[in-house]
C-alpha positions as a LaTeX table, in Angstrom:
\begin{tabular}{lrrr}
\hline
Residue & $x$ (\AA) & $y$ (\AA) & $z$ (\AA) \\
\hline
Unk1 & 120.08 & 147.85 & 101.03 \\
Unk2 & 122.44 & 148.76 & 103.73 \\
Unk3 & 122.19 & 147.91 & 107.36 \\
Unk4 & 121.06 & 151.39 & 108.51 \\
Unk5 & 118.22 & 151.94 & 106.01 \\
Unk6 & 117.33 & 148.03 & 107.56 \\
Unk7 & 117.47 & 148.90 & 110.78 \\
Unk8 & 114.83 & 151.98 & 110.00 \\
Unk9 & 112.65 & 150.52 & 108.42 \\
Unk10 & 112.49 & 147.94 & 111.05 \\
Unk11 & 111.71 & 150.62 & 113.77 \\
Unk12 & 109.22 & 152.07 & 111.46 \\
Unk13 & 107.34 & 148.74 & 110.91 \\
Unk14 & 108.04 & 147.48 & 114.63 \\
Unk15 & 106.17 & 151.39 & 116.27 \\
Unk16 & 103.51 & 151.27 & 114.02 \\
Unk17 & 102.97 & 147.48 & 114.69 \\
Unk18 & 102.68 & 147.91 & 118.93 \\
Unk19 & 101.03 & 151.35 & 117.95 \\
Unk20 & 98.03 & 148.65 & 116.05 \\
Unk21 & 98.06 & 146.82 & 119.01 \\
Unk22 & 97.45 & 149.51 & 121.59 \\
Unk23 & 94.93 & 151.39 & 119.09 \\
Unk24 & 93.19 & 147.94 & 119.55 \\
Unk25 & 93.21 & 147.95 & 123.34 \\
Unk26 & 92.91 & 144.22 & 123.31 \\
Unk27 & 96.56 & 143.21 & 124.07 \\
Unk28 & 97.07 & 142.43 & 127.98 \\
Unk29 & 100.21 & 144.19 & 130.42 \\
Unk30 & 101.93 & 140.69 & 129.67 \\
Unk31 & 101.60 & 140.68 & 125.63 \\
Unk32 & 102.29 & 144.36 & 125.32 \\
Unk33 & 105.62 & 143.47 & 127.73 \\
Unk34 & 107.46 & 141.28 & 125.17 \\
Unk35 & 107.58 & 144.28 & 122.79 \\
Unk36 & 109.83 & 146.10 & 125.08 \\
Unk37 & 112.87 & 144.82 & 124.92 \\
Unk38 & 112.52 & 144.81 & 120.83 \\
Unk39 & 111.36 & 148.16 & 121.15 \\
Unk40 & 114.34 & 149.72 & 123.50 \\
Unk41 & 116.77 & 147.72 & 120.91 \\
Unk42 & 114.83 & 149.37 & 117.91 \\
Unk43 & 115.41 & 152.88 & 119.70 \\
Unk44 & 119.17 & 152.08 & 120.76 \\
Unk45 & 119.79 & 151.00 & 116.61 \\
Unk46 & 118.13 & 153.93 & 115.05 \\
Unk47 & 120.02 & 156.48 & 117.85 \\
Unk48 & 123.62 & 154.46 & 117.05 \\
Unk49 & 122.26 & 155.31 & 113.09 \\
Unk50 & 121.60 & 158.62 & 113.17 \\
Unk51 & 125.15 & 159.32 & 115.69 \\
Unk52 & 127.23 & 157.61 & 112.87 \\
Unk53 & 125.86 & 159.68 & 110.02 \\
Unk54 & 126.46 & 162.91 & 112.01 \\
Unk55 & 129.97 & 161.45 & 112.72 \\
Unk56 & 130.20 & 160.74 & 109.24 \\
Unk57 & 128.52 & 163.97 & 107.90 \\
Unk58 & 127.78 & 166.62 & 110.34 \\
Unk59 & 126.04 & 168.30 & 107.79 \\
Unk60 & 123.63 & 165.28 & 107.49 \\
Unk61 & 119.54 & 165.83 & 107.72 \\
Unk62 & 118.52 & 164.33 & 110.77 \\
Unk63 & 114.60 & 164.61 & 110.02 \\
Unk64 & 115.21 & 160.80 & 108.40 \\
Unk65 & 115.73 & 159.40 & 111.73 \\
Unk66 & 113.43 & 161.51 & 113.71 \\
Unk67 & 110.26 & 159.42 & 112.63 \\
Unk68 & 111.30 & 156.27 & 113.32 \\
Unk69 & 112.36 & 157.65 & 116.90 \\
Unk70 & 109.37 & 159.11 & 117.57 \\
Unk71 & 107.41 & 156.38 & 116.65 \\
Unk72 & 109.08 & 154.44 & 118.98 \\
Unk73 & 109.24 & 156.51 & 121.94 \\
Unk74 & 105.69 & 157.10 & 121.15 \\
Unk75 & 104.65 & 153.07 & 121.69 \\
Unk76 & 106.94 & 153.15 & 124.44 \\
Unk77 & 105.15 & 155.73 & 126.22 \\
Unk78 & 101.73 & 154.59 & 125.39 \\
Unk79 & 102.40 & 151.41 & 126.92 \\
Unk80 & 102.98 & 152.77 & 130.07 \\
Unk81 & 99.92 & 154.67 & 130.24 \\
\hline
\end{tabular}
């Protein structure tokens, strides 16, 4: 397995982890806080993923990348609110 197809699957897991959590609504502003660095880093990898495959093959289906992104921004966003 390559780095790249690691580092997705590790957003995927990571967004629909904190996306358990906040479905729970049990988690407090200081648990839900130490998911947001790993979260931001999570984001930054799959972005730096998806820019080296377009690099690499601007022909390249970006769909692959898009769920893992949203599901990220999507925790991200929820645990603001």
């Amino acid at each position: 397995m390559t780095r790249d197809v690691e580092a997705l699957q590790a957003a995927t897991v990571l967004a629909a982890l904190v996306g358990e959590i906040l479905e729970a609504g049990k988690a407090s502003d200081a648990e839900l806080a130490v998911f947001v660095p790993a979260l931001y880093e999570s984001l930054s990898e799959v972005i730096s993923v998806a820019a080296r495959n377009v690099a690499d093959n601007p022909t390249s289906d970006l769909r692959q990348y898009g769920e893992s992104a949203r599901g990220i921004g999507a925790a991200l966003r929820d645990m603001r609110a």
